[in-house]
N, C-alpha and C positions, 0 to 999 in steps of 0.2 A: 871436168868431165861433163861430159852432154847430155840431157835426160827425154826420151819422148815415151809418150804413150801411145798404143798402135788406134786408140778412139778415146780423147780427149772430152768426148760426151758422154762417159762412162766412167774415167778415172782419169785426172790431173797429176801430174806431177812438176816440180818447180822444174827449167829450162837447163838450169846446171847444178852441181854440188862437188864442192872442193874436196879431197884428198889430202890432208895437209903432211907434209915432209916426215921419214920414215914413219910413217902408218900405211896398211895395205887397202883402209877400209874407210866409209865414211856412212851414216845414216839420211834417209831425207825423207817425207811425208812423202804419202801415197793418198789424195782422199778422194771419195765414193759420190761419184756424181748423181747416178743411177744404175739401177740393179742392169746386170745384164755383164757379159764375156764371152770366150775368155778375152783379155786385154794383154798385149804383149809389152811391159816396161823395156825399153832398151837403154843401155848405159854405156857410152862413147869415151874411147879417152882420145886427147888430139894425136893427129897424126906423128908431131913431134914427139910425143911422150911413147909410142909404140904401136897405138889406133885401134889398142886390144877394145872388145864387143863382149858385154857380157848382157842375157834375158831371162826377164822373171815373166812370167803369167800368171794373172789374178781374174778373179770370178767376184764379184759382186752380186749376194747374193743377201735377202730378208732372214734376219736374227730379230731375237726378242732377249737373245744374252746380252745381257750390260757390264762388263767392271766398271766400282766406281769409286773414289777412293773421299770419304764421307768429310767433309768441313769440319775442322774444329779450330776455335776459338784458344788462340794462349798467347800470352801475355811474352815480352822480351825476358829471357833468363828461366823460361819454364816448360816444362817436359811437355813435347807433342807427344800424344798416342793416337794416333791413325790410323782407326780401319779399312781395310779396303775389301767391298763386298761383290760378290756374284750375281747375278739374277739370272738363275740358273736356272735350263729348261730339264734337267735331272740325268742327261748323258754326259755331262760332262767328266772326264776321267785326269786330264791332263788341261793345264793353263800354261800357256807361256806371253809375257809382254813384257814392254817395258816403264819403267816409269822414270821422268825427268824432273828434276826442280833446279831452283837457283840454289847452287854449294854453297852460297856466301851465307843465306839465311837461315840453315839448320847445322849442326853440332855433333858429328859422331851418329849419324844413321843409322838404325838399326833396323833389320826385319826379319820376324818372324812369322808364326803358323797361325791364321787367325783361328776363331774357334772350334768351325764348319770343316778342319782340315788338319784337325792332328796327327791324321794318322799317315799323312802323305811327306814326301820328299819334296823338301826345299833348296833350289837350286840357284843361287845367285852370282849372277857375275858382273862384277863387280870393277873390271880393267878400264871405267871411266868414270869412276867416282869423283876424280877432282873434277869432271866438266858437271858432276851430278845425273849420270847416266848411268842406271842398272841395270840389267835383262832379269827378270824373273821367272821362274820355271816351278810350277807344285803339281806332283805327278801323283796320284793319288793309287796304294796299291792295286794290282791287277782284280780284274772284277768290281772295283768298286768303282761309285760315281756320284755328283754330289747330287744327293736331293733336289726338285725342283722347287724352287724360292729362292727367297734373298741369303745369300748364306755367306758370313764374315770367312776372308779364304786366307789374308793374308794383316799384317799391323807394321805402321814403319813407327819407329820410337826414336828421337832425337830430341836436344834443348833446342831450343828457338836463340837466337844471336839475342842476346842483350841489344836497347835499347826498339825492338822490335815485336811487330802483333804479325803475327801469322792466322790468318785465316783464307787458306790456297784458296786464290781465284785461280783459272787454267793458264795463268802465264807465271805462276807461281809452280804449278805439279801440272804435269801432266803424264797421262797412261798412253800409250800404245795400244791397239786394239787385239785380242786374243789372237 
């Protein structure tokens, strides 16, 4: 499938992205050149496959929100506990993103409610965990919203593979932006 941007000096994205056999769907980077839109993504399948058209529009626009998901230091054969925090401008009510690592180097995934967010819904899905692919979702009751600061929202908990040190550089985890 074929990918363009309607201004390529505003937002990139890679030229194609595969759809691999019975799946309807596939992910690919979108990144932020400069502020400015909207931007119209268009997504091509070839003619042979059916020539269907599908369009997203994106606005690039200045945030001072961060997710970030904090370094820790662990040894091969020992429990990661990973926070991942907010920097949160105090309206935030709802988070959705995703986050990616290598399956090969952690053990049984786990995530939960980090501290700054017990009281909210945690929603993960989880239908490509063997490529190491989550969506996450923490929707925080109605009315409320997270304080503005740094505030722990979310913790992935897993062993680290034997014989290995994990301390994620970003081609080890990476997030998706809110």
């Amino acid at each position: 499938m074929t990918l363009a941007s309607s201004n390529p000096s505003i937002v990139s994205v890679s030229p194609s992205v595969t759809i691999n056999g019975g799946t309807t769907s596939s992910s690919f980077n979108v990144t932020a050149l400069a502020l400015g839109g909207p931007v119209t993504i268009t997504a091509r399948m070839p003619q042979d496959q059916g020539g269907g058209t599908a369009t997203a529009t994106v606005n690039v626009v200045s945030s001072s929100r961060i997710l970030r998901a904090v370094p820790q230091r662990v040894a091969g054969g020992g429990l990661l506990t990973m926070p991942f925090e907010l920097v949160s401008q105090g309206n935030e009510s709802r988070l959705s993103f995703s986050v990616s690592f290598d399956p090969s180097l952690l053990i049984n995934p786990q995530f939960t409610l980090g501290g700054d967010a017990t009281s909210a819904t945690l929603n993960i899905v989880s239908s490509q965990a063997a490529q190491g692919r989550y969506g996450i979702s923490i929707i925080l009751p109605q009315g409320l919203t997270f304080s503005a600061g740094t505030r722990q929202v979310l913790v992935l908990s897993a062993v680290v593979v034997s014989g290995r040190l994990l301390y994620p550089p970003p081609s080890i985890l990476s997030i998706s932006r809110l």
